[in-house]
N, C-alpha and C positions, 0 to 999 in steps of 0.2 A: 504494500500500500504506500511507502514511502518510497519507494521506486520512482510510482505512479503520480504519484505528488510533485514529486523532481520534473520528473517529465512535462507535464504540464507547466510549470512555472516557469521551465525556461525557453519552451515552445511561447508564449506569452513576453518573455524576455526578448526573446529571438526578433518577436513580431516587433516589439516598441524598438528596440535599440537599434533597428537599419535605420527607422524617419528620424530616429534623433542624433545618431552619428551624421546623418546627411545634413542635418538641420545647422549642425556646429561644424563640419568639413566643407560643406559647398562651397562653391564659391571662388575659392582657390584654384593655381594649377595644379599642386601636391595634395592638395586635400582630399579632389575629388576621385584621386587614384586610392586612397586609406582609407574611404568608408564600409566598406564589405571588410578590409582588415578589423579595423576599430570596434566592429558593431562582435567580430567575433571575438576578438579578445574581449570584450567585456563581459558578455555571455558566458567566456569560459570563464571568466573571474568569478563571477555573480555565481554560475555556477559549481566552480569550488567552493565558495565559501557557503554555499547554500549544501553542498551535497557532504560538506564536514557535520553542519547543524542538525541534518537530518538523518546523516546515517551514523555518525558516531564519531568524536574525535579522537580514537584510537592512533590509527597512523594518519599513514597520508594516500592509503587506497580510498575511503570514501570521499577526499579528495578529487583524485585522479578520476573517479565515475563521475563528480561530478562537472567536472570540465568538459570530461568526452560528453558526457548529456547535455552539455552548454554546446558546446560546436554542433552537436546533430540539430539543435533547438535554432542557429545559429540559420544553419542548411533549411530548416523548415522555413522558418522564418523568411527568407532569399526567394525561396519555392514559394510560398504564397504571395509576397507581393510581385513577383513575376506572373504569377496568374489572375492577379487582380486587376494588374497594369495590361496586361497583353491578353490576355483570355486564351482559352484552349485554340485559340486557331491559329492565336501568332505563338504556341508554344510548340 
């Protein structure tokens, strides 16, 4: 269940953190190349530091899960607003 929890949260993480890395990136020449980086490292952050609270601060493996579920959350996140923007026919 706390898996499931994780997941969720940063799937939702995933979603806000592309429009808000863009929102403080655009604009620039360098910037606009570091938005899909920025939006994933944050995700994986948010996501360690979320997947230590939820799964246990034993080591640093619930850690490491939650990073990798930050960057899949990361990937989803990318995949939805590309097919929000573009729809199944330009995907």
């Amino acid at each position: 269940m706390r898996i499931l929890l994780l997941v969720l949260v940063l799937v939702v993480v995933g979603c806000v953190a592309l429009p808000l890395s863009a929102l403080v990136l655009d604009g620039t020449d360098t910037g606009e190349n570091l938005i899909v980086p920025a939006q994933v490292l944050v995700t994986a952050a948010v996501g360690a530091a979320i997947g230590r609270l939820l799964l246990g601060p034993s080591a640093q493996r619930p850690a490491l899960t939650g990073a990798g579920l930050g960057i899949l959350g990361a990937l989803v996140g990318v995949a939805v607003f590309f097919l929000l923007l573009n729809g199944f026919d330009g995907a």
